[in-house]
C-alpha positions as CSV (number, residue, x, y, z in Angstrom):
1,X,32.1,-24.9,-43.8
2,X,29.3,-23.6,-44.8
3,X,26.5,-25.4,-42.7
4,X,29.0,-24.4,-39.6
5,X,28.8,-21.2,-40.6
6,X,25.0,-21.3,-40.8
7,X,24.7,-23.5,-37.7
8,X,26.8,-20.2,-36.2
9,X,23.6,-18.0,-37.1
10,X,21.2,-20.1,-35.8
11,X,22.6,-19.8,-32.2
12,X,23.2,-16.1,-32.4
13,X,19.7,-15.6,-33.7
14,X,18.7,-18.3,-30.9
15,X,20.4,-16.0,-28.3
16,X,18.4,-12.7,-29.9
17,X,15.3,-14.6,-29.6
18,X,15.9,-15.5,-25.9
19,X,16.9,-12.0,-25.6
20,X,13.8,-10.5,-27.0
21,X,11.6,-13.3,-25.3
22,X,13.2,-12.1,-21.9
23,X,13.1,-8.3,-22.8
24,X,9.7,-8.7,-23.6
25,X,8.5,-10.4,-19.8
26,X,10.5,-7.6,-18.4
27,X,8.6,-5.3,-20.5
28,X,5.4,-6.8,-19.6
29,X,6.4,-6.5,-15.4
30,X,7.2,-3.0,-15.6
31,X,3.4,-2.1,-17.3
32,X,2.0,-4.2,-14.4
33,X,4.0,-2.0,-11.7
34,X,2.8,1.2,-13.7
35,X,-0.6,0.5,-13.4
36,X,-0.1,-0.6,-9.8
37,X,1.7,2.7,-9.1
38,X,-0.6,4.2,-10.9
39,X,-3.8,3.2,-9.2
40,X,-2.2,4.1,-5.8
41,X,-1.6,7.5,-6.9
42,X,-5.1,7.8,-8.2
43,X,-6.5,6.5,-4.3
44,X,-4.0,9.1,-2.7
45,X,-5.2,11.6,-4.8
46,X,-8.8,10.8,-3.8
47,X,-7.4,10.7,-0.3
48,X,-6.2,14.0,-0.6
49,X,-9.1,15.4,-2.2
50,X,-10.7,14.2,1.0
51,X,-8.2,15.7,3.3
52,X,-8.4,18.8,1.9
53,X,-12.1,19.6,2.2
54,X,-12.4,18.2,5.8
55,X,-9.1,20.6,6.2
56,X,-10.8,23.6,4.6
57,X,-14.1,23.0,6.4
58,X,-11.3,23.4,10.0
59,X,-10.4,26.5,8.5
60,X,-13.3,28.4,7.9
61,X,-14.6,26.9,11.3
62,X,-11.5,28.7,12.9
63,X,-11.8,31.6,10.9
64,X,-15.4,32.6,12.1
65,X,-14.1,32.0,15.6
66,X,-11.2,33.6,15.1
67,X,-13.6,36.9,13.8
68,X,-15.8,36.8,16.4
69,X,-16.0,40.0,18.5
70,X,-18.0,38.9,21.7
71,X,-15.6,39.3,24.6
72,X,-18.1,37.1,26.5
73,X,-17.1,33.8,24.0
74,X,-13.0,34.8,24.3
75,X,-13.2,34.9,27.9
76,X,-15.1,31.8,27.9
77,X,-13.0,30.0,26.0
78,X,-9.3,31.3,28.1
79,X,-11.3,30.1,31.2
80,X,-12.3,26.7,29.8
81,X,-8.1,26.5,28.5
82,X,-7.1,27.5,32.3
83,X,-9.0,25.1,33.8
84,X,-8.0,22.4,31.6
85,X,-4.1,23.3,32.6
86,X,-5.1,23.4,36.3
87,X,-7.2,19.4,36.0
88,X,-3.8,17.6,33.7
89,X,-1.6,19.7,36.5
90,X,-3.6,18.3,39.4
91,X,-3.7,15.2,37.6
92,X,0.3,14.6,37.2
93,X,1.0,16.9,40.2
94,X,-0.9,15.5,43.0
């Protein structure tokens, strides 16, 4: 009675081995994903970074053109727009 009673144990702490053993591999995959996850977020961050310069370097390029007083460069620049309306127009048009 006794040994089936102990033989009883030794499965269920057989199971909670298994258990543990399988909890543990589980455990294991989800650090590897974290650090996966994690170094993309660190390149996308970089990436970011990037973006963000290049986009601030746009803006203060705008900016100073935007400021700009000289009629001269304005009208320049709605003449250069018109005629690119009036070539993709005579391009699909004709």
């Amino acid at each position: 009675m006794q040994q089936h009673i102990l033989k009883d144990q030794d499965v269920i702490i057989s199971d909670i081995n298994d258990t543990a053993n399988r909890l543990q591999n589980i455990a294991v995959d989800i650090k590897v994903q974290i650090n996966e996850q994690g170094n993309k977020i660190n390149k996308l961050d970089v990436e970011i970074g990037k973006t963000e310069k290049k986009l601030s370097f746009i803006q203060t390029k705008l900016s100073h053109l935007l400021k700009t007083n000289e009629q001269s460069q304005i009208c320049t620049i709605l003449i250069l727009f018109g005629t690119l309306f009036a070539l993709i127009f005579l391009l699909f048009f004709t």
